[in-house]
Structure formats: structure tokens, C-alpha cells
Steps between C-alpha positions, in 0.01 A plus 500: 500500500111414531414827680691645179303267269142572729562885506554536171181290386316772696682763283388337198090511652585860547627570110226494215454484157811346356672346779186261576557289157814444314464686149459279162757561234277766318511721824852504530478647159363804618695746659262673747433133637864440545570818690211400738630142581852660520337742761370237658780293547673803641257583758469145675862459490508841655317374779682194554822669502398752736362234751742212423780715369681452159778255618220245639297541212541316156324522167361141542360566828393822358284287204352260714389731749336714249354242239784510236749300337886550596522510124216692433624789741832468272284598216514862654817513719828312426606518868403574842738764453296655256179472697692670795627756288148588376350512839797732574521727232105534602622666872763709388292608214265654812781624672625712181162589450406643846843708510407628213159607587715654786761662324263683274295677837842670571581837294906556513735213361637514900161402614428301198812298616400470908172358433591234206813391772286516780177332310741206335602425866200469684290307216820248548483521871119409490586189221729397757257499842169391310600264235834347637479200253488694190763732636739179521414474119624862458795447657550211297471642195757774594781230636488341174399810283158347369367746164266632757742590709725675229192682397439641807807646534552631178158633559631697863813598274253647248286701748815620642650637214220657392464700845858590487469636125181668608691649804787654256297629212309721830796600651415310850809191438948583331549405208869475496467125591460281253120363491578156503724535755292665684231321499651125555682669857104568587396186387753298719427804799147360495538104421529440909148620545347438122620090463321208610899375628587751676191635639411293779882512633392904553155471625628610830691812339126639364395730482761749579768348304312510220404862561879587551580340162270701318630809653879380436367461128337822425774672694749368245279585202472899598646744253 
């Protein structure tokens, strides 16, 4: 636990501003100065989860490695959990993001569709080959359904719902299927490729499964 300890003290030369002194009472009071030592907190445990992992790592190793009181990093997190959950929400924040930025270069709903698929499963493919340790955290927070990870997935749901309305209203997608039906068979169709827990058990199926999926989907949606 020193290399933990020792790495993280060279986080905390690394961070400015805030995280070099502990904030008086009259800091705390402002918000702006809160959100930066919140920020803070969340990007040196981000580091030493990704190089220790989250299991290894605890909040009091976290404080002393970064200059902190256990209790003081309770001041802004009740739980590891919650730090976890930040750091994780953070990723699959990007992920949602970049599919979108995706999605929106195709022009039909059918293409619109392909790239946010294809785009949500290679950002989650990359997660898991560059930044294994935080990965682990993601798949944590989907075996015991974390906020973050319910987000997420209501956020996927969203997009998907939205792509199949935008497919029907243009003629492209039926519309004798009931929408919500509809779209919760594509949702589980994709959750092999699209899910932290069942991703890496079909690494080895991409990216043609993945591929054949899609088509499968968009075959079922046609008028």
C-alpha cells in the first residue's frame, strides 16, 4: 500500500490550486471553490483507481496519499461508491457524447442508427484496452446498478427511441409495433456489445457480430 500512498503524493504535486491546501470554513462556503476541490478529489482518485484499481483502493488511502483528511474527503462524497460513480458517470458521459457527435454526421435514421451502435461499441472497446482499471469500475457499477449506471442506460434507451420515432415519422422504420416494445427488443439486441458485463465475454465476436446485429435490427424495423 506505500507505492499506493507514494504514487498518489505525486498526483497531489501534479494538482494545483485547491488541492495543495485544505480550504478554511469560509471557502467551503463558496460554491465555485467546492466544485474545484470536488474536481480535484475526483481526478487523483481517478488516477489511483486506474493504476491500483478500485477494489485495492480505499478512501483513507486515497486522503493520505493526496494531503486530505478521511473525513474531510467525506465532506464531498459519502462513499467510495460515490466517488466511483462520479469518475464513471465522467466516461460514459464521453462515450454518449462521441456517439452522438457520430450519430448526427449520418443523414437517414438507418444510418443515424449504424453509426451511434457502431460508435457506442468501439468507444467501449477502447475503455476496455486503454484504461482496464476504470473499465472494472464500469462494470461494477452495472453488476450492482450504480445511478451512473442506470443513467447510462436510460440514456442509450433515450437515443434509441428517438431514432426509432425519427425512423417512423420518415417512413424508413413500421409502425405497427408498439414503440416501447420495439425499442426495449433493440435495446437487449445491443446490450452484448453496448455493456461493460457482457462486453468483454464478446470481444472475440467483434466486429462482425456486431455488424450482423445491426443489420438483424434495421432489417426488423423496415416498413
Amino acid at each position: 500500500m506505500a507505492a499506493l500512498v507514494t504514487y498518489c503524493q505525486y498526483v497531489r504535486i501534479r494538482l494545483s490550486g485547491v488541492m495543495s491546501q485544505a480550504p478554511t470554513s469560509e471557502t467551503l462556503a463558496r460554491g465555485p471553490a467546492e466544485h474545484a476541490v470536488r474536481d480535484q478529489i475526483i481526478d487523483a482518485a481517478n488516477e489511483c483507481f486506474a493504476r491500483y484499481g478500485y477494489q485495492k483502493t480505499t478512501v483513507a488511502d486515497l486522503a493520505r496519499g493526496i494531503g486530505f483528511s478521511k473525513a474531510y474527503i467525506y465532506r464531498f462524497f459519502e462513499s467510495k461508491q460515490a466517488i466511483g460513480e462520479a469518475i464513471c458517470k465522467d466516461r460514459l458521459d464521453r462515450i454518449i457524447t462521441e456517439a452522438r457527435v457520430a450519430m448526427d454526421e449520418g443523414g437517414s435514421a438507418t444510418d443515424r442508427f449504424r453509426r451511434m451502435f457502431r460508435s457506442v461499441t468501439a468507444l467501449s472497446v477502447a475503455l476496455f484496452f486503454d484504461d482496464r482499471k476504470i473499465y472494472e469500475v464500469a462494470a461494477l457499477s452495472a453488476l450492482e446498478q450504480w445511478n451512473s449506471a442506470k443513467y447510462y442506460s436510460a440514456t442509450l434507451r433515450s437515443i434509441v427511441e428517438d431514432l426509432v420515432r425519427e425512423g417512423r415519422e420518415n417512413g424508413e422504420f413500421e409502425r405497427k409495433t408498439p414503440l416501447d416494445e420495439t425499442c426495449r427488443a433493440i435495446f437487449y439486441a445491443m446490450m452484448p456489445f453496448i455493456d461493460p458485463l457482457h462486453l468483454e465475454r464478446n470481444l472475440d465476436l467483434l466486429p462482425e457480430a456486431q455488424n450482423e446485429v445491426t443489420s438483424l435490427i434495421l432489417r426488423s424495423l423496415a416498413p
